[in-house]
N, C-alpha and C positions, 0 to 999 in steps of 0.2 A: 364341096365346102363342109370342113366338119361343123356338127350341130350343136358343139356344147361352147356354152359363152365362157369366154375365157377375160373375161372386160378385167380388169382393177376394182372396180368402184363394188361390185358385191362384197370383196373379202373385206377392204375396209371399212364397210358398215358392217360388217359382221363383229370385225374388233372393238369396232364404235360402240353395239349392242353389247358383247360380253366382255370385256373392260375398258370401261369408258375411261376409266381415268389412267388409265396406262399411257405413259409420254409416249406420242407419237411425233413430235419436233423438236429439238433447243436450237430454237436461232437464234443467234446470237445471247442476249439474256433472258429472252422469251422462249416459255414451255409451254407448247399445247397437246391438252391429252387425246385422245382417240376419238373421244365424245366431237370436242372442241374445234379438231381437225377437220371428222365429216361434217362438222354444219359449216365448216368455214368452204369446204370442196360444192356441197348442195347449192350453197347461197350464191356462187361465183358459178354454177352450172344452169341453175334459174337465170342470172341475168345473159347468159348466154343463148340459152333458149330463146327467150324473151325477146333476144335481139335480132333473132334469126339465124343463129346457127346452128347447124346439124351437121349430118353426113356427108364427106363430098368436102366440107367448107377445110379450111386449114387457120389455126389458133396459132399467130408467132409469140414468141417472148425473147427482149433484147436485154440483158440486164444477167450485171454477175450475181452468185448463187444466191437464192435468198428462198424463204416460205413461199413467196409469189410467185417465183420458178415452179416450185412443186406441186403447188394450187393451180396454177394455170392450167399445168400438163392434165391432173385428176381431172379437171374440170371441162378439159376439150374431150377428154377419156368418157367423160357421163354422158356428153350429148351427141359424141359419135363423129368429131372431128379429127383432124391432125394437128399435131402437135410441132410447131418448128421453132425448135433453139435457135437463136441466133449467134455465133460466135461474136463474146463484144470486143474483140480486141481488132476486126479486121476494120481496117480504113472507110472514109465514106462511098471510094465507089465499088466495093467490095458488097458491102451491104447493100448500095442498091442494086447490084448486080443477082443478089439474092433476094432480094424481097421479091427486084421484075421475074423472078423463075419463080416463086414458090408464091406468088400472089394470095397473101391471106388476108384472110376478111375482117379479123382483129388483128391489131399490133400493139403488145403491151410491153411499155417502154419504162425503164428505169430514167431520169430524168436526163445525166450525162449523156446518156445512148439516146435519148431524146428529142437532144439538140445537133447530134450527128445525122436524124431522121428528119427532122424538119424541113429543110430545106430542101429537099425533094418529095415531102409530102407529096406535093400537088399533080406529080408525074408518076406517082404509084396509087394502083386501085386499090387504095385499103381503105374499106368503109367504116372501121370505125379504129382510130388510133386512140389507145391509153394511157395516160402517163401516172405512173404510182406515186402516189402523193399520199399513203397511210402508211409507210414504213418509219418509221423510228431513227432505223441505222443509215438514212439515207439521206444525204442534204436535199432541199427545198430545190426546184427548178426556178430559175431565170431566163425569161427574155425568149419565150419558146412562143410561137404562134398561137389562134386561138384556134385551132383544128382541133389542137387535144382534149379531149374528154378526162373526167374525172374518176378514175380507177376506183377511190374510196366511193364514190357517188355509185357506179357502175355499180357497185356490191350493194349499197346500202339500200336496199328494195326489195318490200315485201312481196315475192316472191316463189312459185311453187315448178320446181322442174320437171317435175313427171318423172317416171321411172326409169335407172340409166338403160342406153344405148347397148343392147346385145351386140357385143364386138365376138369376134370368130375370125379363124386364124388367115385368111386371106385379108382380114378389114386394114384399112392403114392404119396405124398406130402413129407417126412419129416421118418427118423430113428431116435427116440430119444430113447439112450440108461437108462437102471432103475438097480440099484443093482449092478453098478459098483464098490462096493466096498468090496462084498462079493460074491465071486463065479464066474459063467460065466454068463459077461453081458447081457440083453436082453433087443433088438432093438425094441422099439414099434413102430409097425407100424402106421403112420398117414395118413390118407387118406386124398387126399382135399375136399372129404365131409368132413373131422371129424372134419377140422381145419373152412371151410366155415360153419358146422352147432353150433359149439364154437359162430362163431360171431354173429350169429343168435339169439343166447340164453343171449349173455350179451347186442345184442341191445334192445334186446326186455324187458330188467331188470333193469339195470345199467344206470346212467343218464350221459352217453355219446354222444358225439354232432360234428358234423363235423366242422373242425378246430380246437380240442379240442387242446392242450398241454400235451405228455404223455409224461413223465419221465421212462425212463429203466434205472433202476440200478439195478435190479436183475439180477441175471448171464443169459445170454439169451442163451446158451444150456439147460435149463429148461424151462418145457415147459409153467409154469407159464410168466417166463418175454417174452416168445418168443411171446406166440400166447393170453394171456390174453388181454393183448392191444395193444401191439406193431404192429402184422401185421395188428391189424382191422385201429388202428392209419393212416397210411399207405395208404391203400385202402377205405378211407373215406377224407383223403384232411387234415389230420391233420396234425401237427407239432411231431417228435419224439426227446428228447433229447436224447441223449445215454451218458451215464457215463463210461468209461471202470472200475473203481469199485466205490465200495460204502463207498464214505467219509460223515459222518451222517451234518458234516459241513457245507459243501459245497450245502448238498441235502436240509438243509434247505435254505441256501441262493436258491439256483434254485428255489425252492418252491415258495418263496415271488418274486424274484426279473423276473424272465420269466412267473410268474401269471400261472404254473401250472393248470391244472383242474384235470386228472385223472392218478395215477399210481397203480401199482401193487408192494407188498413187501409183508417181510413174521415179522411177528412180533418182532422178535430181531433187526429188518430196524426200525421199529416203535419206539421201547423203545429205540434206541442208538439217532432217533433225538429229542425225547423229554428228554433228561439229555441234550443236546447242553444247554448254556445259554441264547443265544436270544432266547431260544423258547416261551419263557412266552408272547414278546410283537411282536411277529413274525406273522405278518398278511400273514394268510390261505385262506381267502375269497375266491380265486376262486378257490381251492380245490374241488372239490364235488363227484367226484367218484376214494374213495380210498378203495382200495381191499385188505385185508390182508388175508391172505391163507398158506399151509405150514405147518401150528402149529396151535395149537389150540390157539387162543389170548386170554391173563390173564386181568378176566375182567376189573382189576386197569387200564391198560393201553387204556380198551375202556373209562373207566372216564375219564381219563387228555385229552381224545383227544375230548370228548364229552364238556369240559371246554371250547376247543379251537373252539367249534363250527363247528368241524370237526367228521362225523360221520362214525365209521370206517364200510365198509361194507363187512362184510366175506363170505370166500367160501369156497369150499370144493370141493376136486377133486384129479385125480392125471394122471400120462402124457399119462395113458391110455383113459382117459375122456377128456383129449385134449383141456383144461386140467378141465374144471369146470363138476359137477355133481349137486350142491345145493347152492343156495345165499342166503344171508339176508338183506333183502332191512335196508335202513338206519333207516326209519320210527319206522324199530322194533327191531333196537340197542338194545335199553333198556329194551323191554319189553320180551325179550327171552336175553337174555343175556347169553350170550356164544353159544349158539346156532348156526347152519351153515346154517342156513336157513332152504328153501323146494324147491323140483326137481327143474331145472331148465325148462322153458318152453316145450320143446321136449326131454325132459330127464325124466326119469322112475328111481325112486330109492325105494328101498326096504328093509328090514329087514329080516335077515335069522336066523337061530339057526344055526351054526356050525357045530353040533353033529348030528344033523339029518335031516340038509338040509329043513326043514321045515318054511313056516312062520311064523314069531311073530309077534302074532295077540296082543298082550298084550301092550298098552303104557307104555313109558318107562320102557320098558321090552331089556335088553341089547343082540343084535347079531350082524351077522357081515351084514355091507352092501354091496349091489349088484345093479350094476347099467346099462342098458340097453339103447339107443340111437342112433342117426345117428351121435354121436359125440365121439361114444365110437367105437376105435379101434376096428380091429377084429382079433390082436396077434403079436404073438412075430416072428420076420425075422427069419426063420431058425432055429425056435426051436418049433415043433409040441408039443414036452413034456410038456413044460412049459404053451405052448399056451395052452393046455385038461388039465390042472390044475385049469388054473384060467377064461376061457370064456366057458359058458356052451354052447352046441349046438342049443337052443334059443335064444340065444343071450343078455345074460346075463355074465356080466364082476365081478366077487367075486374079492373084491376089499382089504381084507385082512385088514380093518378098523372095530373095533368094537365100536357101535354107539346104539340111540334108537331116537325113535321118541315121541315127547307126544301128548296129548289129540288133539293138535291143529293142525298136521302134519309137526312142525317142529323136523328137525334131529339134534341131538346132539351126537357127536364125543367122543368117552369114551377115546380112547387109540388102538394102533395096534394090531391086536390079536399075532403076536409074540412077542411083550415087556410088555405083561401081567405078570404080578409075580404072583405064585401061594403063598400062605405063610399059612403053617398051614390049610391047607385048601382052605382060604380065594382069593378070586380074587383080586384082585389090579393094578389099572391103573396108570401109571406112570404121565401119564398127568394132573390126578386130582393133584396131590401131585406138579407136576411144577409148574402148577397155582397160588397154594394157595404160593406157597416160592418165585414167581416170584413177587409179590404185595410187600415183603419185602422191607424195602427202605435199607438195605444198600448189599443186593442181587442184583448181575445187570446180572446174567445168573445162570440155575440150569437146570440140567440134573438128573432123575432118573432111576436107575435101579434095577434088582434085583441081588441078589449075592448067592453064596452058604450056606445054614447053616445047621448044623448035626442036628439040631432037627429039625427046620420046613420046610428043602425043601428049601426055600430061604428068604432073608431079604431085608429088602430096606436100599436102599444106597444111596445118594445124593450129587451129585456133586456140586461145586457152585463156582462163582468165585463173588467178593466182592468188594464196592466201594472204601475202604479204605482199602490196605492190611497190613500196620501194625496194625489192628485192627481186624483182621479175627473175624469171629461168629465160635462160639460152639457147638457141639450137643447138649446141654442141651437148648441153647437159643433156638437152630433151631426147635426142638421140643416143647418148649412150646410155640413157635408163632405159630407153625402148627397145634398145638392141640387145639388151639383157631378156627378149622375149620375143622382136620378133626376126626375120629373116631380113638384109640390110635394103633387098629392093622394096620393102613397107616402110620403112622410116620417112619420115618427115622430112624435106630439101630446104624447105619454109615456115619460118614460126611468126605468127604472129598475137601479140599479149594484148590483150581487151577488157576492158573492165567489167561487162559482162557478155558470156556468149548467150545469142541470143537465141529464145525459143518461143515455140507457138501458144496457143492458148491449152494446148493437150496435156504439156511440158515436155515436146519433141523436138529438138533440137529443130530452127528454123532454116535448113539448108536452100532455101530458093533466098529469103533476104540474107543471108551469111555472102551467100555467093552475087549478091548484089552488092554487097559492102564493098567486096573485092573489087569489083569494078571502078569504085570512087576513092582503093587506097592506090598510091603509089608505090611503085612496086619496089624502088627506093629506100622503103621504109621499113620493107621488112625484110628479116636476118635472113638470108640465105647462104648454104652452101655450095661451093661452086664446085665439087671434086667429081671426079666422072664416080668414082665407085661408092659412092650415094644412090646410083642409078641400078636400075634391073641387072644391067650386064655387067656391076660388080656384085651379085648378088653370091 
């Protein structure tokens, strides 16, 4: 075990101690400074202590982004517990399918998420449930049981926490749950190395700066908006804006008008504020480290942001890598274009064959990647099965992404190896085909998948939702713009036009409920083409 504490809570008293009054939140129309923050982290660590929790114990929070999200987390962080986001967007048995795995001792509840929790109280061992009742930005609860305790009350008590909790890099840090939307979820473990050696690799890449300006508008139970910048934000003396969601409006006003320098988003945040109308004469200037991750980004939309002198820089990772594995420096935007870069500084990535577990020694030669690290988790809470699936006994994390690397040792991301379509033979990655229909100007979201078909096994299908809907697009149209890029057995046999395509709480396209929709449309109803050389074998 290494011997040096590596916790949160000393740097931030230390910015608390030498500028106190340096903003250390704006949420929403509330600013608190440095000073203001750690007595607000101490005072919610006291009542925690107080209540009996320490190490060992696990702190949930259900509730989109808010100051109480970031207090919570500090505040599990001071007495030496875990920290578990809850994602609020998943259904009620979703949630309690995570609460029964990750059994924590506090659950502090935003009121909506409240009354989702309620009514299984009584069959979850959570000793003490809280419901935020001092936020401002947050309607008043109704009609909610009398289990809940009072969050404002829980804080308001004089109170003395004792010195924070020596965390060190095996200690847990953090449950963030993956796959909540199909099957039984699994708790990635985050260690406070995984999350301390994260920040390590983006200081060492990414041209961020002490007192920078981050922006969270990504949901921060992912571990993108949580630990990309937010907490390095934090324990570096910088400014954090917190949005509780994401208005592409408003995020460019923040952008211009609080001189932003660096946030994190996932490419559909990018594309919805570049359709805003100020965006044309919307000065970016102090923008310089903006991180898109999530998806793969459609290279049109690195153009218009490359226009605005804004260079977008991607990554690549997932909440197991905590969250990065590979960057692309901005310098080489362009000249790898699409690309997710190469490892990150202390991070080891590599290319596998699937089939025989062997390396691909071949550029641009496609397998799945594998990623190895002091930043990379070492499994799933409570689930040994899962964990001997995907981290091999080396210590290597099969990351379930298929990718390739070229000549130069940059990686490029093909598609997930479960939303590969097989068709006719042929491999097919859905991702290529978003890309090329995401550049569409009257396309403003597309989801691909593959579907059933009696002769080939399966066919591509194409979701899309469109800027003008009394004017929807065609499979005929949608295909010969797509055939203007790709080979005719990728095109699309199936279109189908939605008012929105649907995605997760990450902002990653939701391919398990997409492909559930499919099940409840009629097949009927959507366009398809019947001509055999649509197919592989007129490719």
């Amino acid at each position: 075990m290494s011997s040096v504490d590596i916790s949160a809570i000393p740097q931030i008293e230390r910015h608390a101690s030498l500028h106190p009054r340096q903003a250390a939140v704006i949420y929403e129309d509330h600013v608190l400074d440095y000073a203001a923050f750690f007595a607000l982290v101490r005072r919610y660590a006291a009542a925690l202590r107080a209540d009996g929790v320490g190490p060992g114990d696990r702190v949930a929070y259900i509730g989109v982004n808010s100051l109480t999200f970031v207090t919570t987390y500090f505040a599990a962080v001071w007495v030496g517990a875990a920290f578990v986001p809850v994602n609020f967007r998943l259904a009620a048995a979703e949630v309690r399918a995570l609460l029964e795995d990750a059994r924590p001792d506090v659950l502090v509840a935003e009121p909506a998420h409240a009354a989702l929790v309620d009514p299984m109280l009584g069959d979850l061992a959570i000793r003490r449930p809280l419901l935020v009742d001092n936020d401002p930005a947050i309607p008043p609860a109704k009609g909610l049981s009398s289990a809940w305790g009072s969050f404002a009350a829980f804080l308001d008590q004089d109170l003395t926490p004792g010195a924070p909790v020596a965390r060190y890099d095996e200690d847990l840090a953090a449950l963030l749950y993956t796959s909540g939307t199909t099957g039984r979820p699994k708790g990635v473990m985050l260690t406070h190395g995984n999350v301390w050696w994260n920040w390590v690799n983006v200081d060492s890449v990414v041209d961020t700066r002490v007192g920078d300006v981050t922006l969270a508008i990504a949901p921060l139970f992912h571990i993108g908006g949580l630990n990309a910048l937010t907490l390095r934000t934090f324990t570096r003396g910088g400014t954090v804006v917190i949005r509780r969601a994401f208005d592409p409006a408003r995020t460019l006003t923040d952008l211009v008008d609080l001189k932003v320098n660096a946030m994190f988003l996932v490419p559909a945040m990018l594309a919805a504020i570049q359709r805003q109308p100020g965006f044309a004469d919307a000065d970016l200037s102090h923008l310089r480290s903006t991180i898109a991750a999530g998806a793969p980004v459609p290279p049109a939309l690195i153009a218009t942001y490359n226009e605005k002198g804004v260079a977008l820089q991607q990554a690549w990772g997932l909440t197991e890598t905590a969250p990065f594995a590979t960057y692309l420096e901005s310098a080489m935007t362009e000249a790898k274009l699409g690309s997710c870069g190469v490892g990150m500084p202390y991070t080891k990535v590599k290319v596998m064959s699937p089939a025989t577990l062997e390396p691909v020694t071949k550029s641009r030669e496609t397998g799945e990647l594998w990623v190895s690290g002091p930043n990379v988790s070492s499994g799933y809470w409570n689930n040994p099965e899962a964990t001997a699936a995907a981290f091999t006994s080396d210590g290597w994390f099969r990351t379930g992404d298929i990718g390739y690397m070229d000549e130069d040792g940059y990686f490029f991301i093909v598609d997930r190896l479960k939303d590969m379509i097989i068709s006719g033979g042929e491999n097919i990655y859905p991702a290529e085909i978003e890309n090329v229909l995401s550049a569409h100007r009257d396309i403003t979201d597309v989801a691909v998948i593959g579907v059933p078909d009696e002769r080939w096994g399966e066919s591509v299908r194409a979701i899309i939702s469109v800027a003008d809907a009394t004017a929807p697009l065609g499979l005929d149209e949608v295909r010969e713009y797509a055939g203007g890029f790709l080979a005719r057995y990728k095109l699309p046999t199936s279109l189908l036009v939605v008012d929105v395509v649907p995605r997760n709480g990450a902002g990653k396209l939701d391919k398990p409920l997409i492909r559930r929709m499919m099940e409840d449309i009629d097949p009927r109803t959507v366009e398809t083409l019947q001509v055999a050389e649509s197919y592989p074998s007129g490719a």
